[in-house]
LUMGUKOL-800361 format. One line per field, with one value per residue (C-alpha): residue number from 0; x, y, z. Coordinates in Angstrom, 2 decimals. Each point is the difference from the previous one (the first is absolute). Example, Ala and Ser with C-alpha at 12.3 -4.5 7.8 and 13.67 -1.06 7.14 Angstrom:
BEGIN
pos (0/1);
px (12.30/1.37);
py (-4.50/3.44);
pz (7.80/-0.66);
end
This chain:
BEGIN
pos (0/1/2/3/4/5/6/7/8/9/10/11/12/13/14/15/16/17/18/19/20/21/22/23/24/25/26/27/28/29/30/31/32/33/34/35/36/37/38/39/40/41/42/43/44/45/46/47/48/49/50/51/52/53/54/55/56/57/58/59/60/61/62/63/64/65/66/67/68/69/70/71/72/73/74/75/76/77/78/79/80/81/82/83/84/85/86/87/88/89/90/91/92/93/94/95/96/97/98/99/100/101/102/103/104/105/106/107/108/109/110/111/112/113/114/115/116/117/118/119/120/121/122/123/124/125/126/127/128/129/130/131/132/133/134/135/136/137/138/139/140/141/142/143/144/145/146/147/148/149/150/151/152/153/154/155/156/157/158/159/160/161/162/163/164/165/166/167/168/169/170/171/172/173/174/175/176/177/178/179/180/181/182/183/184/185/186/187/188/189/190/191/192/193/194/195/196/197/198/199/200/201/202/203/204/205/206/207/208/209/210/211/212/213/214/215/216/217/218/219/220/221/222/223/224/225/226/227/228/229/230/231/232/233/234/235/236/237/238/239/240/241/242/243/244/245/246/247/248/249/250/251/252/253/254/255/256/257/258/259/260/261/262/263/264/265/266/267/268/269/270/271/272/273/274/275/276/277/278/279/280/281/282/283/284/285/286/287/288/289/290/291/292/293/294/295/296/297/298/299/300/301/302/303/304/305/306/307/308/309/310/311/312/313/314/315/316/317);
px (-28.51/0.75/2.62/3.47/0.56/-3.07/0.90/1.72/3.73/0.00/1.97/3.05/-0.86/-3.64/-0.82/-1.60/-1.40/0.41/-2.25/0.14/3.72/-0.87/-1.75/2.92/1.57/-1.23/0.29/3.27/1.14/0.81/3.36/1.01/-0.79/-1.64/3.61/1.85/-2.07/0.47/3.91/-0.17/-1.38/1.59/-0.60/-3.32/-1.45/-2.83/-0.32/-2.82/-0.21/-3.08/2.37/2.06/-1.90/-2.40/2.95/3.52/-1.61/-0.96/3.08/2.31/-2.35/0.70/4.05/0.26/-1.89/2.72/3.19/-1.65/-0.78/3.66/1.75/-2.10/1.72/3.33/-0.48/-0.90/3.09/2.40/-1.95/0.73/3.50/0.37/1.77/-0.83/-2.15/1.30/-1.66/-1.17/-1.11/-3.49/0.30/-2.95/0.10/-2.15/0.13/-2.04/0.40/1.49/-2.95/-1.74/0.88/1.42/2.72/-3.38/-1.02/3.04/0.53/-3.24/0.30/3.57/-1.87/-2.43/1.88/2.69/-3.04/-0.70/1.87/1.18/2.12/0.48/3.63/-1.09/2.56/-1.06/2.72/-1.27/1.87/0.92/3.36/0.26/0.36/3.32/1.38/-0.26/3.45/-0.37/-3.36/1.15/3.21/-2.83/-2.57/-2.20/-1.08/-3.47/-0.17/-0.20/-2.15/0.21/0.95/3.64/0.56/0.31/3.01/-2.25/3.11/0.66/-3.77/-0.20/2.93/-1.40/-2.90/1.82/1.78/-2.72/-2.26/3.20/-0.44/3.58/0.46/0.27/-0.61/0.41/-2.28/0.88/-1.82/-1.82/-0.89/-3.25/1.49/3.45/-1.20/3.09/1.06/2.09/3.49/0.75/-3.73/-1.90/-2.77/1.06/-2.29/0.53/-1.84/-3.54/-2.76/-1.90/1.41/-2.13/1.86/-1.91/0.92/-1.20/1.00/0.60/-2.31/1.45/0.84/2.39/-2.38/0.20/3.70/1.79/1.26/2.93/-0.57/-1.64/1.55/0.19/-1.94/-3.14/-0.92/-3.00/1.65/0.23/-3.15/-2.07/-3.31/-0.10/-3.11/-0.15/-1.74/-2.02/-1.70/-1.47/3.03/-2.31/-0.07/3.68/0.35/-2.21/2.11/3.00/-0.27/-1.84/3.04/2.66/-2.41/0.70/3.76/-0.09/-0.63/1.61/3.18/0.70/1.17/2.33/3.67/1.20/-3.05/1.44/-3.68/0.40/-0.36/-2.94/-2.07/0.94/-2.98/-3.60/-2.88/-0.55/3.34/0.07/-2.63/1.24/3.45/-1.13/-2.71/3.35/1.81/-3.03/-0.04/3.86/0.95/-2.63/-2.68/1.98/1.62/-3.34/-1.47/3.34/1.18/-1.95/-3.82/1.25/1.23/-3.54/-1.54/3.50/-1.37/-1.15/-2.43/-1.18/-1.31/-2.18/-0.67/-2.95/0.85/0.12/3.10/-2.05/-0.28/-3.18/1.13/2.39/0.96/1.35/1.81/-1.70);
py (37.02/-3.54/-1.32/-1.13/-2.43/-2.50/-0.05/-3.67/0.41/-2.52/-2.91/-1.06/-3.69/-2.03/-2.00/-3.81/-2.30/-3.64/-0.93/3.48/-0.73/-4.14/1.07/1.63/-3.23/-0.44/-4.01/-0.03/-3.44/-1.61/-1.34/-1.15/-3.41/0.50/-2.54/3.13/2.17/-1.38/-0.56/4.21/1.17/1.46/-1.52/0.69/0.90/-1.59/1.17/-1.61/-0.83/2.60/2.64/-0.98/0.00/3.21/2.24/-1.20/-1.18/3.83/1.08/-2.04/1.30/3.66/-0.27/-2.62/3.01/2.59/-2.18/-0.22/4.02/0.63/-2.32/1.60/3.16/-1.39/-0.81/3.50/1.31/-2.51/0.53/3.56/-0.49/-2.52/-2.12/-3.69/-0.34/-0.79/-1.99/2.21/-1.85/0.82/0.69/-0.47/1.31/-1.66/1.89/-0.84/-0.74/-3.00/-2.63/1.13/-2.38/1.82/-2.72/-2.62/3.03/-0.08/-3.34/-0.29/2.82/-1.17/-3.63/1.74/2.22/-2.76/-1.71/2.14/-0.15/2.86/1.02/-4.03/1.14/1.68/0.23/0.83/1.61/1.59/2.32/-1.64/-0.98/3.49/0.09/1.15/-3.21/-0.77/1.42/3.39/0.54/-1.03/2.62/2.60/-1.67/-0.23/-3.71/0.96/2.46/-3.01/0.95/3.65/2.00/0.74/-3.60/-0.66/0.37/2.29/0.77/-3.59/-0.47/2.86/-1.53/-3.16/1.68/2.21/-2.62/-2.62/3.46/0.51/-3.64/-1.37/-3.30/-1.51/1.80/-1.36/0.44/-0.91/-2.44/-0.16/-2.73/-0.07/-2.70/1.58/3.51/1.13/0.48/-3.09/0.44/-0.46/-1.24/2.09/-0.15/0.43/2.42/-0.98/2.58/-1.03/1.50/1.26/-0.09/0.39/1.53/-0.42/1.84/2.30/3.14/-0.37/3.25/2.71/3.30/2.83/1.71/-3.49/0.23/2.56/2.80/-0.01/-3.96/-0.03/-2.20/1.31/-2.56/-2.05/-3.85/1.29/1.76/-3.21/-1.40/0.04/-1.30/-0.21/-2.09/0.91/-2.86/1.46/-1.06/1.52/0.01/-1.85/-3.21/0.87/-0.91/-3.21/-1.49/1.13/-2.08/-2.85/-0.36/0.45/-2.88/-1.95/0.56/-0.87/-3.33/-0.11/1.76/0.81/-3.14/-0.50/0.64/2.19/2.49/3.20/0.02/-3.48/1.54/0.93/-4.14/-0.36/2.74/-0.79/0.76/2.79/1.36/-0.31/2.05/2.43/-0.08/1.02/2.90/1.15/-0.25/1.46/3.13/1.02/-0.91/-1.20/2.15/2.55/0.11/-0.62/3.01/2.53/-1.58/-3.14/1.55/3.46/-1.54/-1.52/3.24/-0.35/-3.28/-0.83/-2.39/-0.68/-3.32/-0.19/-2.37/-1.28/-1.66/-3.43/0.78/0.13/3.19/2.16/3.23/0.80/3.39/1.05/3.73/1.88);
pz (2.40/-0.61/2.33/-1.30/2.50/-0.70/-3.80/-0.11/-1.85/-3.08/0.66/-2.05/-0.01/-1.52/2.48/-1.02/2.69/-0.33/-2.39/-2.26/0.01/-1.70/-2.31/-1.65/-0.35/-3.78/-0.41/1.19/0.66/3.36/0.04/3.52/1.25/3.64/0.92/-1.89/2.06/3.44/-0.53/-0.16/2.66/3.20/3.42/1.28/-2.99/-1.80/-3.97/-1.57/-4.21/0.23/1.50/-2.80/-2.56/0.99/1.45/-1.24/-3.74/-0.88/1.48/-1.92/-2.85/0.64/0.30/-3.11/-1.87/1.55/-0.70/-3.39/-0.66/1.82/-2.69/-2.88/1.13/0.36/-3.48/-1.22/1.51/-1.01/-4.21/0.35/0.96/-2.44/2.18/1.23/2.74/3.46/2.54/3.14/2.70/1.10/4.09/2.11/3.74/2.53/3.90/3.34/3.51/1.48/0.10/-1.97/-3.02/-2.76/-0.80/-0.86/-2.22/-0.80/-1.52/-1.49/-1.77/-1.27/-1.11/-1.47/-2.45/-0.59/-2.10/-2.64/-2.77/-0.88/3.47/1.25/1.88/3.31/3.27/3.37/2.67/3.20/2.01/2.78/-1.91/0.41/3.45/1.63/1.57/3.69/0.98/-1.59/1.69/3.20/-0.85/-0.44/2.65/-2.44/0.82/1.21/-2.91/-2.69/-2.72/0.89/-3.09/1.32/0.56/-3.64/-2.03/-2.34/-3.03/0.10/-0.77/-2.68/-1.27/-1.06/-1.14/-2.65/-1.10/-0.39/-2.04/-2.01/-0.78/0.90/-0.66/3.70/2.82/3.50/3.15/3.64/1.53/3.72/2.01/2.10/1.97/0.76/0.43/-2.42/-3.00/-1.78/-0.78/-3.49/-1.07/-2.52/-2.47/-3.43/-2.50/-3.54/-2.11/0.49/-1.37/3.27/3.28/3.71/3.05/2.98/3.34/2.87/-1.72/-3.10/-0.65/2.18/-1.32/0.75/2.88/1.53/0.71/2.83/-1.35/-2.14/0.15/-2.82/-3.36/-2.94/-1.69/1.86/-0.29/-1.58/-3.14/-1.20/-0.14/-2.87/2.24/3.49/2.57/3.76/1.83/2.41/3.51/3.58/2.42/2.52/-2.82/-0.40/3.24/0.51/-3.01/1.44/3.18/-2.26/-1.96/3.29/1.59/-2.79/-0.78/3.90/-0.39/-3.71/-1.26/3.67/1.21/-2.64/2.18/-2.87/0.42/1.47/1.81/1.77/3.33/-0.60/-0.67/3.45/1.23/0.54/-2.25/2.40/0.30/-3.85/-0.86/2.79/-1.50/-3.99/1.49/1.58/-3.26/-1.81/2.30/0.24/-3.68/-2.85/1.43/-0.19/-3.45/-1.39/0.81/-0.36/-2.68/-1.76/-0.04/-1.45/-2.86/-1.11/-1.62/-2.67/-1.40/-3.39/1.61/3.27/1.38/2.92/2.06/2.60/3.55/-2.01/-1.95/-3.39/-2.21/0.52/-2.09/-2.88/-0.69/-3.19/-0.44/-2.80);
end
C-alpha cells in the first residue's frame, strides 16, 4: 500500500529564489536614485540598488501588469453597460510583523509604480491612523494591546476603504504619530481618487476565523484588496532588528521631550536591550504569532527574508 501521509500536498504558491525571481524582471528600467533609495528606508535597514533592482524591479513588473489586466476589465464592464468608465482605485495590501520592514517595502513599492506611466497617482496610508486613540484604549486597558486586532477602530478603517473603492472624491484618513504615541487631533491624509493605493499594517489580512466569536465584521480589510504581499522573516531576526531599531530610536527619536518613550534614552545599552526583549515577549512576540504570522498563507505574494534584512525567497500564489 502506498502511504498517504508521505505523499507531499501541492502547494498553492511557485516559489522563486533570488536570482529565479530577477530574471523575471524583463529589461525593466531602474528608476530610483540610490539618494531616492536611502531617503526610504526604515531605521536599521540597509536596501541595496541590487535588492532593488533584482527583487522590487520584477515586482513592480508583476502589479503594473495586474493594475493593467484589472483596468482592461473595468473597461469590459463599463462597454457592456454602455456607460463611461469610472476610475477604481487599484488597492494593494502589504502585512508583517513589527521590524520586520514592510513600510521600506512599502515605499519602494509605492516609488516604483508611481513611475510608469500609465498608473503615475499612487497613495500610501498605513493603519496605524487606525488606531483607537490613547484615551479610549486606556478606557478599555487596551494600552499594552496596541496593534492587537481589537485595538483598531476596524468600521472606521473599512469605511475609508469603501469609500476610497467606490472612488469618492476625497476621503480622509487619521493620522498617527510615532513620536507622540497617539493619534493627531484633526490631522488626516487626504485620498483624491488615485489610481492605486498601498495600505500597510499588522493585520491588514485577517479573516473571520481570526476574530472571537460573534466579533467578527461583516466585511474584512482584505475584501478590498485587489493584490496583497506579506513580508516575511524568522521571529529570532524579528527580534535582533527589533532591539537594533529600539537601540537606535534610544539615542534618536527618544530624546526628543515630546517622545511619549523619553523615559526610556535615559537606560543603558544593557537595560535597553533588556527593556525591548521584554516588550518583544509580552506584546510584539505575541501578536505575531496569534495574530500577524497566521495571516501570511492569505497573501498574494510572500517576501522572505535572510538574517541580513535582504530578500532570499518570493512566493507567488498560483
Amino acid at each position: 500500500m502506498n502511504n498517504v501521509s508521505s505523499v507531499s500536498r501541492p502547494s498553492l504558491y511557485l516559489t522563486f529564489s533570488r536570482e529565479e525571481w530577477a530574471l523575471l524582471r524583463d529589461a525593466t528600467p531602474l528608476p530610483l536614485s540610490e539618494a531616492e533609495l536611502t531617503a526610504m528606508q526604515g531605521l536599521n535597514e540597509r536596501v541595496s540598488v541590487d535588492e532593488v533592482t533584482q527583487i522590487y524591479l520584477p515586482l513592480s513588473r508583476l502589479l503594473n501588469l495586474n493594475v493593467d489586466a484589472t483596468q482592461h476589465l473595468f473597461d469590459a464592464t463599463y462597454t457592456f453597460l454602455g456607460a463611461s468608465v469610472q476610475k477604481v482605485p487599484y488597492i494593494i495590501g502589504i502585512a508583517g510583523s513589527v521590524a520586520v520592514g514592510k513600510s521600506t517595502t512599502a515605499r519602494i513599492v509605492q516609488a516604483l509604480l508611481a513611475r510608469w506611466p500609465n498608473h503615475p497617482k499612487v497613495d500610501l496610508i498605513t493603519t496605524d491612523g487606525f488606531l483607537y486613540p490613547n484615551r479610549v484604549l486606556e478606557e478599555r486597558d487596551l494600552m499594552k494591546r496596541k496593534g492587537f486586532p481589537e485595538s483598531y477602530d476596524v468600521k472606521r478603517l473599512i469605511r475609508f476603504l469603501s469609500d476610497v473603492k467606490s472612488g469618492r472624491a476625497e476621503v480622509k484618513a487619521p493620522v498617527y504619530s510615532h513620536l507622540c504615541y497617539d493619534i493627531l487631533a484633526d490631522q488626516y491624509h487626504v485620498v483624491r481618487q488615485p489610481d492605486i493605493m498601498i495600505l500597510e499594517g499588522l493585520n491588514v489580512l485577517q479573516s473571520a476565523m481570526m476574530y472571537g466569536p460573534g466579533q467578527a465584521p461583516r466585511a474584512f480589510v482584505s475584501d478590498f484588496f485587489d493584490f496583497s504581499i506579506y513580508v516575511d522573516a524568522d521571529e529570532k531576526n524579528i527580534i535582533e532588528w527589533y532591539v537594533e531599531r529600539f537601540q537606535t530610536l534610544r539615542q534618536t527619536a527618544f530624546l526628543d521631550t515630546r517622545s511619549f518613550f523619553r523615559r526610556y534614552a535615559r537606560l543603558s545599552v544593557q537595560e535597553a536591550e533588556e527593556t525591548a526583549l521584554n516588550i518583544w515577549r509580552e506584546i510584539n512576540g505575541i501578536n505575531l504569532r496569534e495574530n500577524i504570522a497566521p495571516t501570511r498563507g492569505r497573501a498574494r505574494l510572500i517576501l522572505s527574508k535572510g538574517e541580513d534584512h535582504s530578500i532570499q525567497r518570493v512566493s507567488l500564489r498560483k
